[in-house]
N, C-alpha and C positions, 0 to 999 in steps of 0.2 A: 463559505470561508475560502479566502485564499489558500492557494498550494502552499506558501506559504508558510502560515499559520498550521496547518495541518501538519505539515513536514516538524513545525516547533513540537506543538504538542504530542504526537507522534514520538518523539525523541525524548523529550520530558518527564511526558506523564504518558505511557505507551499504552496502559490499560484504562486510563479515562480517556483516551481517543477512542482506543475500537467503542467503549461502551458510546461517545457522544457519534460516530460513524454509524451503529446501528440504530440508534436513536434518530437519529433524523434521516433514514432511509428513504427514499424516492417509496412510492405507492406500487406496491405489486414485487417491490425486493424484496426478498426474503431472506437471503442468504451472499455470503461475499462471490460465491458464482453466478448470481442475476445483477451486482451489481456493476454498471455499465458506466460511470464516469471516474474517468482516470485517475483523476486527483486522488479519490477517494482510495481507490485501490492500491493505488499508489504510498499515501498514509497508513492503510491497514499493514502494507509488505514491511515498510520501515516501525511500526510498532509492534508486529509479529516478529521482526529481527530483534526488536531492543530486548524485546522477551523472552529469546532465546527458543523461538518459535522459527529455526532456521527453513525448515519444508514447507510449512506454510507461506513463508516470506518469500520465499522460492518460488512457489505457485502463483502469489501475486505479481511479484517481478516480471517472471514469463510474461503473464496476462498485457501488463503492462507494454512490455516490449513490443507483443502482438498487438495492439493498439495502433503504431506508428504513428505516436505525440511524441511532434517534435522536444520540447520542452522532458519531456519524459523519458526517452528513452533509452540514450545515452546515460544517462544515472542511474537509468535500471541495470541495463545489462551490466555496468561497471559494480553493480551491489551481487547480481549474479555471479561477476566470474571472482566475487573476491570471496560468495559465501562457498563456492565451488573450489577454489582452494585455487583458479588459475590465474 
């Protein structure tokens, strides 16, 4: 799925993302810290926000940032310093 799409449903419907995210997990993820494509992590931080899962959304954001996608990063940190209050 496009980022996208991800980013919709994520905003949406924020708990039928995480569950369609763990669902179709790459082989050998197990958990949102093995998982390794940005997008994804990316959707999880923004449907952990909508859910008022602000620390978790946190953890992925960083994650994210750490990455260095281009497309990504700048929207991350800007969700970072707005959940951080700066």
């Amino acid at each position: 799925m496009r980022p996208a799409g991800l980013e919709f449903l994520a905003r949406a419907r924020p708990t039928r993302a995480l569950r369609l995210l763990r669902e179709t997990r790459s082989k050998g993820v197990r958990s949102w810290d093995d998982e390794y494509e940005v997008e994804r992590i990316y959707a999880a931080a923004m449907a952990m926000e909508a859910l008022n899962r602000h620390g978790q959304a946190l953890h992925h954001y960083r994650r994210v940032v750490s990455m260095h996608v281009t497309w990504a990063t700048k929207p991350a940190q800007q969700r970072i310093d707005a959940l951080e209050g700066n």
